[in-house]
N, C-alpha and C positions, 0 to 999 in steps of 0.2 A: 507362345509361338506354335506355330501350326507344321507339323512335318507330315510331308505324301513319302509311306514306306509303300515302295512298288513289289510286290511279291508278299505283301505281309502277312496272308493267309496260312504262308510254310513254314517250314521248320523252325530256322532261323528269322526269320519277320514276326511269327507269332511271338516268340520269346524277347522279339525285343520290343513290338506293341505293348508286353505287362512292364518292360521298366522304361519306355518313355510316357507311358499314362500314369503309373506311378510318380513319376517325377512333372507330371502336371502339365505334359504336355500337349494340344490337344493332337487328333491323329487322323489323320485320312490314308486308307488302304486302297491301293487298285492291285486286282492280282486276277487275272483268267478264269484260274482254279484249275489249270489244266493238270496241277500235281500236287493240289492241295483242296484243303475241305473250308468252305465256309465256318463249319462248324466249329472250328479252332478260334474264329473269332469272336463266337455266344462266348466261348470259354473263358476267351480275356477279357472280356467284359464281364464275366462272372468270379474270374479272380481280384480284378483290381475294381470293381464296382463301379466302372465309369465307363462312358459311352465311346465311341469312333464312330467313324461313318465310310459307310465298304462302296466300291464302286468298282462290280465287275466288267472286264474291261483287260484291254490286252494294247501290249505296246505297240504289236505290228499294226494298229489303226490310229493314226494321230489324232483324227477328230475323238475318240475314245479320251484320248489324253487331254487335249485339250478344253473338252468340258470338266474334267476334274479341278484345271487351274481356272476356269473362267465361272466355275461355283466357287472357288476356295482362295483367299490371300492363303498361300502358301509360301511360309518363308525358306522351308530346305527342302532337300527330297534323300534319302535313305533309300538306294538300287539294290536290292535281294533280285529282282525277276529275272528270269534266266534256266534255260534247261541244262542240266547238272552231273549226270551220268556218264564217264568217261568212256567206260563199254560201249555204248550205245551211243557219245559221239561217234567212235572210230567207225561205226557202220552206218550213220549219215549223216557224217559230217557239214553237208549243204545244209540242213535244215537248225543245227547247231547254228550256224556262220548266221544264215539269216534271222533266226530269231532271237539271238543273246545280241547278235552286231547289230543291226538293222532295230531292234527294238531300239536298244539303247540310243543308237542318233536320232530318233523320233523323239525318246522323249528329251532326249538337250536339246533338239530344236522347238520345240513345245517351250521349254525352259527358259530359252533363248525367248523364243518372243514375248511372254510373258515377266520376261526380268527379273526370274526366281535364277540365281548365279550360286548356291551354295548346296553342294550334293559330296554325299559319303558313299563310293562307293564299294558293293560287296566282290573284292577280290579272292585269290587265292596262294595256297604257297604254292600250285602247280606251275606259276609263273616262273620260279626260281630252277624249273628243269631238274637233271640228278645233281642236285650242288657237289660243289671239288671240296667244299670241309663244313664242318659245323662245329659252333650253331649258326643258323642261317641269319646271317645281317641285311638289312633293307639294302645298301647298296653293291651287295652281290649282283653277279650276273644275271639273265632273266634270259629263258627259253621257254619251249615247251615241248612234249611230249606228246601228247594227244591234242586234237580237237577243242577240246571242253579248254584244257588248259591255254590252248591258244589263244578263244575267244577272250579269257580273262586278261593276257594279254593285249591282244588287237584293243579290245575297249582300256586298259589303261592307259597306252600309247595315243589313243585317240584323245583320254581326257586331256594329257599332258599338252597334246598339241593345242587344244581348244585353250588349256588354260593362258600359255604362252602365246597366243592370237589374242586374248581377252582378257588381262588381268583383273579383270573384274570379279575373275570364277573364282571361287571359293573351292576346292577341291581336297577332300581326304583319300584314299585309296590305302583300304584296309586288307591284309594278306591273311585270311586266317588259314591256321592248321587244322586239324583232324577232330570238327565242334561232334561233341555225345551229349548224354546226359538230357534230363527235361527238368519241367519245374517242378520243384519240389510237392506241391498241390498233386500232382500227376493227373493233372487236366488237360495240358498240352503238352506233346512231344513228337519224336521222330515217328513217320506217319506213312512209312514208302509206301507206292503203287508197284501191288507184285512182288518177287523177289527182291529183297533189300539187295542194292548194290556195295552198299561200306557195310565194314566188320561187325561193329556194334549192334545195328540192329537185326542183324544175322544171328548172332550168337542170342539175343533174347529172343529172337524166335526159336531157336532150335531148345533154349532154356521150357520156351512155354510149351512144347511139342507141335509147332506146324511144320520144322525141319527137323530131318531124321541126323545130319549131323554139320560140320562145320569144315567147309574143305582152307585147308592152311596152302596157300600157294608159297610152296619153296621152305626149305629150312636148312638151306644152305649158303645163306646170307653171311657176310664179314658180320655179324650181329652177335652178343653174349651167346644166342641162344640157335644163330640161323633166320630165325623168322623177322621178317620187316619190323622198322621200328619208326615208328609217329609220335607227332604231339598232340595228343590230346586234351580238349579242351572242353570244360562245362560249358553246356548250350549258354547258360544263364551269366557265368563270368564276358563271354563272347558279347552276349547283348548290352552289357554294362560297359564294354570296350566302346559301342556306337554313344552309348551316354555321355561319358568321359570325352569325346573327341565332336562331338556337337558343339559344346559352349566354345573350343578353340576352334570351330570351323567359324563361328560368327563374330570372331575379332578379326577377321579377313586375311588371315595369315598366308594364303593363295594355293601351292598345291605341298600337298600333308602327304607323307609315306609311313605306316606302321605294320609291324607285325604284332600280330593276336595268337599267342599263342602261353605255354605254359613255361617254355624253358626245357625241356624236360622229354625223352622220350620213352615208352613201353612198346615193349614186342606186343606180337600178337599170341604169344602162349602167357603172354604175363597178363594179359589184357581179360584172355579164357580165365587165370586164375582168376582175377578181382572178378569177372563178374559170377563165378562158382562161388566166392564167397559171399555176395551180396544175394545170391538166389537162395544158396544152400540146392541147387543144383547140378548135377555133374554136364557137363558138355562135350557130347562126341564127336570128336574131329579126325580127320585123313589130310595127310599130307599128299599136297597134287602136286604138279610141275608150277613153274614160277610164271607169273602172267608177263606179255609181253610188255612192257612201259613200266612196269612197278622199279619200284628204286629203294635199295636197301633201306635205310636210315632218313630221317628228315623230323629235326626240331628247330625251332625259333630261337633266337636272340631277341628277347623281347624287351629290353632294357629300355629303346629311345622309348616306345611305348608311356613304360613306368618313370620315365623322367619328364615325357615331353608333357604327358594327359595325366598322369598320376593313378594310370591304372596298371591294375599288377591281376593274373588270374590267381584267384585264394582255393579254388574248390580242388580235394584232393580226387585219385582214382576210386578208390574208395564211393565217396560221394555220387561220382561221374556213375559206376556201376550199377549204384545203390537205387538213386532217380530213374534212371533208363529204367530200371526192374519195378520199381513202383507202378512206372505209366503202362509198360508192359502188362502189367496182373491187372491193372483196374481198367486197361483199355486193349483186351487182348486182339479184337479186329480192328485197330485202330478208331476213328472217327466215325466208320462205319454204323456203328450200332446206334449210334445217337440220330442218323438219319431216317 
């Protein structure tokens, strides 16, 4: 079977390029590179020794897209593409709206005419707003707080609509929480442009010395400890979640709801300790004022997941730390160096 992972170049796409080649399947990538490096794709091709085929290219031009489907029987498509930055929605928001929204109906309509009806799309738990309890269940409420998290809504609503106009769609819409961690190779991993905007690859920079320390927003949270608390998740259990939910996306089961996450949440001081223990070094952090939109608390109920797909995340924090720190030390500019 032939899957188009849109965005596959990043973070998250790259890491799940090495286990849908591993599991044999063949793979066609379209991604811009507007926040990501080709060079992540030599990698996966160098970890799982088998080929894909990249075709840079950007959602907001259809004929882009539709030469990838009129070179390729393409039987699903795997949606990572999309810009990501919550910050940097809130100050411009229009080019968020157009390019996660506007991409995405470009390429279902590409989809659409082409007759490829079976797509796993990459959501978020920002959909689910400050939840009223936890752990968070798929059919909780859905809001959102910023931009970024809106778009992740607007496009789910939209597939839902599409799918209920066209039973024919195939549709999973996956929630993940707070993905870390690289592959264990430390060939590919988290790769920001600039100042990392999430926690983890913050703190492994300020671990390697490019940041002088680590600001904690708030520590005044209903939390054990004050400080915000997440699900985090290994990059690599996350990628084995789109594994798991492929074979039931092609028994046409119509529209799929999972959360990807671990169960389970850690502060952001517990997060500093595991990864001072994975470095063996110390991390200097200031406590700042709390950021607008942050939301105390937020982990997953990830049970229909492990009952529906039979997937469960096994990697511990520990691990999560440990990987980050690897790719860290052997790729301290990122991607960069290899260019």
């Amino acid at each position: 079977m032939k899957i188009l992972v849109t965005g596959g170049a990043g973070y998250i796409g790259s890491h799940t390029c090495v286990e849908l080649l591993n599991e044999n399947y063949d793979v066609v990538v379209l991604d811009n590179l507007s926040n990501s490096s080709e060079e992540s794709l030599t990698r996966v091709k160098n970890i799982t020794e088998k080929s894909l085929e990249f075709y840079k290219a950007d959602l907001l031009n259809k004929k882009q897209i539709a030469t990838v489907f009129s070179e390729h029987k393409i039987d699903g498509v795997i949606h990572f593409a999309g810009l990501k930055a919550v910050g940097e929605s809130v100050s411009i928001p229009l080019k968020y709206f157009h390019n996660n929204i506007t991409g995405t109906l470009n390429l279902l309509a590409v989809m659409n005419d082409f007759n490829v009806k079976n797509i796993v799309f990459s959501s978020s738990a920002t959909v689910y707003g400050d939840p009223a309890s936890l752990p968070i269940k798929e059919e909780f409420p859905l809001s959102a707080t910023n931009p970024y998290g809106r778009t992740k809504l607007m496009i789910e609503e939209i597939l839902q609509d599409l799918y209920h106009s066209d039973k024919n769609w195939n549709i999973a819409l996956l929630r993940y929480f707070n993905p870390i961690g690289a592959h264990k190779s430390g060939e590919i991993g988290e790769d920001p442009c600039g100042i990392p905007n999430n926690l983890v690859p913050y703190i492994s920079q300020v671990a390697i010395g490019f940041l002088p320390w680590l600001s904690v927003f708030g520590n005044d949270y209903d939390t054990p400890d004050g400080t915000g608390v997440r699900d985090y998740i290994h990059v690599v259990d996350l990628a084995l979640g789109h594994i798991k939910t492929l074979p039931k996306l092609f028994t046409n089961p119509g529209l799929l709801i999972y959360n990807l996450g671990t169960g389970s949440g850690y502060s952001v001081l517990e997060m500093i300790k595991g990864f001072e223990a994975a470095s063996n070094k110390k991390i200097p952090y200031k406590i700042v004022d709390r950021r607008p939109g942050d939301i105390a608390a937020c982990w997953a109920d990830p049970a229909k997941a492990q009952e529906e797909l039979g997937w469960k995340a096994n990697k511990t924090l520990a691990d999560m730390c440990k990987d980050t720190w690897n790719w860290q030390k052997k790729n301290p500019n990122g991607y960069l160096e290899s260019l």
